[in-house]
C-alpha positions, 0 to 999 in steps of 0.5 A, a space after each residue: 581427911 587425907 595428906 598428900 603423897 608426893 614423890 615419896 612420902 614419909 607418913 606418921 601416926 600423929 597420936 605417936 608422936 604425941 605419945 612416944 616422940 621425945 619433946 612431942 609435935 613442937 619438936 617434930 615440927 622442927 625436925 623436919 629438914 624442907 616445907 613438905 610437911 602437912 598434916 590432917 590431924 591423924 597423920 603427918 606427912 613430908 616428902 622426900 626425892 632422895 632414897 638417903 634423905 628419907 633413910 636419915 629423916 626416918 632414922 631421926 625419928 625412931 631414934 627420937 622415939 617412933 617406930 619403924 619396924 615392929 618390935 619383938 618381944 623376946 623372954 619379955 627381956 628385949 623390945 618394946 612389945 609394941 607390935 604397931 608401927 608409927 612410920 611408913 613410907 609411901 610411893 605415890 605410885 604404888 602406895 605403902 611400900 611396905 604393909 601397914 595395916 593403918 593407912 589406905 591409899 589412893 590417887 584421885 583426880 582433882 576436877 578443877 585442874 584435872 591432875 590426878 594426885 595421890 593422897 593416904 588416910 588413916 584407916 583402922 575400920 574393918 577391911 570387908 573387901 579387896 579395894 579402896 576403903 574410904 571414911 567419908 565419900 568426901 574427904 578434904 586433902 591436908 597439903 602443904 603450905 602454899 602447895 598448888 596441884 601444877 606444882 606436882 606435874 615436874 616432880 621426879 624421884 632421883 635413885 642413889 645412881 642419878 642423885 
């Protein structure tokens, strides 16, 4: 299965926030400031127009536990020693925007409405070859609540100039 990544998207690790999120999924669930959120069962996704709206929500989620950026361990004395991430933002243009080695991504058309729409995965297997790499040839796509594919046609990300 894979979310959708409209705009941009704020992507975690569901396995995380069962294991580090205070208050777990019910409280994340609540912690999510618009409609945008789906899941697929392995990871969660809410989508933002505002550079400053997503700062916040990320900033929200590592200070209820998850992790943004790796954590170094130095003399065993600072850090988490967790090495993974559990957030990463996504352009639905280019994908992950910054690496992350549990995601994949990728835009495909859907035939019935012909829209080309982007969407991401967890992918943890062996990367064999530069490209997309897919778990199932046929993948169901998690979106939100009443989404509709036209409903992605007037989407437009808004920098902190125009905003």
């Amino acid at each position: 299965m894979a979310v959708l990544c409209e705009a941009i998207s704020v992507v975690v690790r569901r396995d995380a926030i069962d294991a580090y999120y205070v208050g777990g999924w019910d409280h994340f669930m609540k912690s999510v400031p618009n409609a945008t959120l789906c899941t697929d069962g392995e990871l969660a996704r809410v989508g933002f127009l505002k550079p400053d709206d997503i700062r916040e929500f990320v900033e929200n989620l590592v200070d209820s536990g998850l992790q943004f950026e790796p954590k170094i361990k130095l003399l065993g004395l600072f850090g988490s020693g967790r090495n993974q991430t559990d957030i990463v933002v996504v352009d639905k243009h280019q994908g992950a925007t910054m690496p992350c080695a549990w995601i994949e991504f990728g835009k495909f058309k859907l035939s019935e409405h012909d829209i080309e729409v982007s969407m991401c995965w967890l992918f943890e297997g062996e990367r064999v070859a530069s490209g997309i790499h897919l778990k199932e040839q046929n993948m169901e796509l998690a979106t939100p609540i009443g989404w509709s594919p036209v409903d992605s046609k007037g989407l437009v990300f808004k920098d902190e100039e125009s905003s």
